[in-house]
N, C-alpha and C positions, 0 to 999 in steps of 0.2 A: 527484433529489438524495439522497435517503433511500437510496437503491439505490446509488449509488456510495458513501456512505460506510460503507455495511453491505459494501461489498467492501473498500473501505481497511481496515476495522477484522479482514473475516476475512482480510487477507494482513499487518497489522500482528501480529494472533494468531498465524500459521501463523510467521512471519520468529521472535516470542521464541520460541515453541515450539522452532524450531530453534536457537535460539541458545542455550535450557536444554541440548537435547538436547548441542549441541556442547560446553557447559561441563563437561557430566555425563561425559561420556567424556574430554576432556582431564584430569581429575581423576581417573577410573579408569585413565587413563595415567597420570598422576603417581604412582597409590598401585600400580602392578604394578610403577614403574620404579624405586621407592622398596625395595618388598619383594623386587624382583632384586638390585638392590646390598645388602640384609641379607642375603639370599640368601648371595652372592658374599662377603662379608665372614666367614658364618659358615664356609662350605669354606675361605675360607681362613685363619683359624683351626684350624679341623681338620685342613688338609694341611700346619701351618707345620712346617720341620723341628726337629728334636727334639733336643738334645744331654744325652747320660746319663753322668753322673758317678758311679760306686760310690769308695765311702769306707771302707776294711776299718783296724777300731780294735780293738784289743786294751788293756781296763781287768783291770787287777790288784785282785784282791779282798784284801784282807789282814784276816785275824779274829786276831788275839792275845788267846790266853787265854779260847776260847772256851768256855760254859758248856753241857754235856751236857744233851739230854732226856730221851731215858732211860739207865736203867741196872738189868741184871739178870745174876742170874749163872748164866752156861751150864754149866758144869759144876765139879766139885770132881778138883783131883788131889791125890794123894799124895805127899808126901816124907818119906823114910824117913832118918833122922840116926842115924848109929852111933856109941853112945860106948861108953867102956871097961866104964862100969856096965851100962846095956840099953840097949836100939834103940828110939829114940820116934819115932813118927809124925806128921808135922804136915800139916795138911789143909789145903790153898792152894786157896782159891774162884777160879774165872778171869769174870771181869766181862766184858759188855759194855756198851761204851758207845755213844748215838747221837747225833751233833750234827749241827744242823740249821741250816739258815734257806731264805729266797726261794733264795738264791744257789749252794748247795752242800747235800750232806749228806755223811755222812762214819761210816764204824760203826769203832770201834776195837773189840780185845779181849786180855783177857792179865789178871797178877797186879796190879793197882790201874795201871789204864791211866789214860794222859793224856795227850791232845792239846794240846801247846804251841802249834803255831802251822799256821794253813793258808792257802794261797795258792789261787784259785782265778782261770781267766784266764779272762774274759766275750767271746766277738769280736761285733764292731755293726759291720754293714755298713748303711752309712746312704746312700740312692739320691739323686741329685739328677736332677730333670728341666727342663729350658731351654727351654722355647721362645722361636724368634728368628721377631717378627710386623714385618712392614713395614707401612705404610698410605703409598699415595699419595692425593695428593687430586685428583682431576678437576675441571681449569680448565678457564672455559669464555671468559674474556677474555684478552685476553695481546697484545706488542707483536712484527710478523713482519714479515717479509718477502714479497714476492710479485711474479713474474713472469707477464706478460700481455703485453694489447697494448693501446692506444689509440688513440683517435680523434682528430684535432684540425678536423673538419671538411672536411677535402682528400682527408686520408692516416691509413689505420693503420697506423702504427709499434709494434716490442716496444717493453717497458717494463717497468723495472724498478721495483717500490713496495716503500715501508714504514709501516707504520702498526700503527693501533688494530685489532684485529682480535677478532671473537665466531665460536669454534670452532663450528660445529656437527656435526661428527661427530670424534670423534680418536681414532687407529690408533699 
């Protein structure tokens, strides 16, 4: 008596054994069929197609009345003024000037130089990139149709069905 139930117990062992074993790998199926469809989701992600829009803007800079950085004077010339009594000399400094910012810079130079007004034209091409992502979702229930044949205990006849239907593979 002792003897059979030490065998019932080592084929009750042997039976969960296998049924871990088969739990363990259905679950390693579930997590490689899980990480192929991330897989698959990630490529396509990466191969969705692309649409690229360029955007070319031209902004107008306007400085009125802009104020000089430096200013030194490059050289002196001469002018000579003839009058009736004697010839005087007058010595005319030639300045330069430099005005600056992020935007522009700009050197003037000449007899008391000044820069009234400057325009400066910035272009901004500015990129757009689109991607267009689809997702389907994989049903696995759904209501079809289906041709066969059946039985009615005599005779197989075709048949036309419809019903409740559990996909198991779909193309």
């Amino acid at each position: 008596m002792k003897t059979k139930l030490y065998q019932y117990g080592a084929i009750l062992g042997a039976i969960l054994c296998l049924f871990i074993v088969i739990n363990a790998l259905s679950q390693k199926n579930k997590l490689n069929r899980k990480y192929s469809q991330l897989q698959a989701k990630y490529e396509e992600l990466l191969n969705a197609p692309k649409d690229t829009t360029y955007i070319t803007t031209i902004d107008t800079l306007t400085e009125v009345k802009p104020v000089y950085i430096t200013k030194r004077i490059v050289e002196k010339d001469s002018i000579i003024v003839r009058d009736t009594i004697k010839d005087v000399e007058i010595v005319v400094p030639r300045e330069e000037k430099v005005y600056a910012s992020d935007d522009y810079r700009a050197v003037i130079s000449g007899y008391q130089p000044r820069l009234d007004t400057m325009q400066v034209y910035k272009t901004t091409i500015t990129e757009t990139v689109t991607k267009h992502i689809t997702h389907t979702r994989n049903r696995r229930f759904g209501i079809g149709v289906g041709i066969g044949a059946s039985y009615d205990g005599k005779k197989v006849r075709p048949a036309i069905t419809a019903g409740v239907q559990y996909n198991l593979i779909a193309f």
